[in-house]
N, C-alpha and C positions, 0 to 999 in steps of 0.2 A: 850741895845740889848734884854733883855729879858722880859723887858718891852712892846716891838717892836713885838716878838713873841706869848706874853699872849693875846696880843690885834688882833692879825691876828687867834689864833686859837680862841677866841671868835668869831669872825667876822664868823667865816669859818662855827663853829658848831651852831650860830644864822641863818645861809643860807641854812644851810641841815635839822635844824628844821623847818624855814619857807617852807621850798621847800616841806616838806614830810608833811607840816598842810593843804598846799593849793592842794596837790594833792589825799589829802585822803578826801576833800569837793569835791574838781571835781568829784570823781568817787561815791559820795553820791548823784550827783544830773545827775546823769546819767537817762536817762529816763528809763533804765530795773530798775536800783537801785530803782529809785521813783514807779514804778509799782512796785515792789515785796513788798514794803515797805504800799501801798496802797491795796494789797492787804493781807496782815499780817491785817491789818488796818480792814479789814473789815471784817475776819473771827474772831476775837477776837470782834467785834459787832455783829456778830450773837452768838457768845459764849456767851455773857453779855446777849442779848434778848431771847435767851433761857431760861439759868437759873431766868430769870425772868419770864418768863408762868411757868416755875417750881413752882417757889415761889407763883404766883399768883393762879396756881390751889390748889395749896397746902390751900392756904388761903381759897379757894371757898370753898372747901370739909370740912375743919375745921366751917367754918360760916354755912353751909350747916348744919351738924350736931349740932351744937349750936340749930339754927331755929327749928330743925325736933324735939330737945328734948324740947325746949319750946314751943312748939304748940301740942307737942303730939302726933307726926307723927312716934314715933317707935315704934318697935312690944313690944311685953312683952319678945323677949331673947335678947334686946338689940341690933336688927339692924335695919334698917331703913323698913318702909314697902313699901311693892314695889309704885312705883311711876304708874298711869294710864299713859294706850300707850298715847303714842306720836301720834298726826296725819299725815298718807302721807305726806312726803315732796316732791314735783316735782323735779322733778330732773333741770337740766339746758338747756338750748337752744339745740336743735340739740338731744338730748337723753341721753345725759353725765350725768352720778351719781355725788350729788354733794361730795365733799370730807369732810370729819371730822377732826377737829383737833388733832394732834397727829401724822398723819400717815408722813410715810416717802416719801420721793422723788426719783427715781431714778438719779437727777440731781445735787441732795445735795450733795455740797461742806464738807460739817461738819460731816456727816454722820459716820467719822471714827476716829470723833478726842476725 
């Protein structure tokens, strides 16, 4: 008899475990689920590509000053001497200034994270 009992509430709490594993995948691959999940996905790869121009400009400026102190290119109180202008850039098609790296977007997603 209670052998008969142990084996039916196994049975029972194997069936509301299975039931509550397969229903918690269905609502994983739900298509909002998969969008939310794809877009988490892709704000944490512009969060990676960012702090990499971070890193990268970081490097520039560091190599920059390496080069300017081995060529001779700093003043005598230890900053850089001004660099000669830069020539006109055109701008782009149609009259549009072109834009510089660094600025912001009014359409940026990341902008607040």
């Amino acid at each position: 008899m209670f052998r008969r009992v142990f084996w039916f509430g196994a049975g029972a709490a194997a069936g509301v475990w299975a039931t509550t594993k397969v229903n918690r995948k269905l609502r994983a691959l739900t298509p909002e689920s998969l969008a939310a999940r794809a877009a988490d996905q892709a704000v944490a790869a512009g969060h990676r590509m960012r702090e990499f121009a971070l890193d990268v400009r970081a490097g520039m400026a560091q190599r920059e000053g390496e080069l300017n102190d081995a060529l001779g290119l700093t003043a005598a109180d230890g900053t850089a001497a001004p660099a000669p202008a830069a020539p006109d850039r055109p701008g782009l098609p149609g009259g549009r200034p072109r834009r510089e790296l660094g600025t912001t977007h009014p359409y940026d997603r990341n902008e607040d994270h």
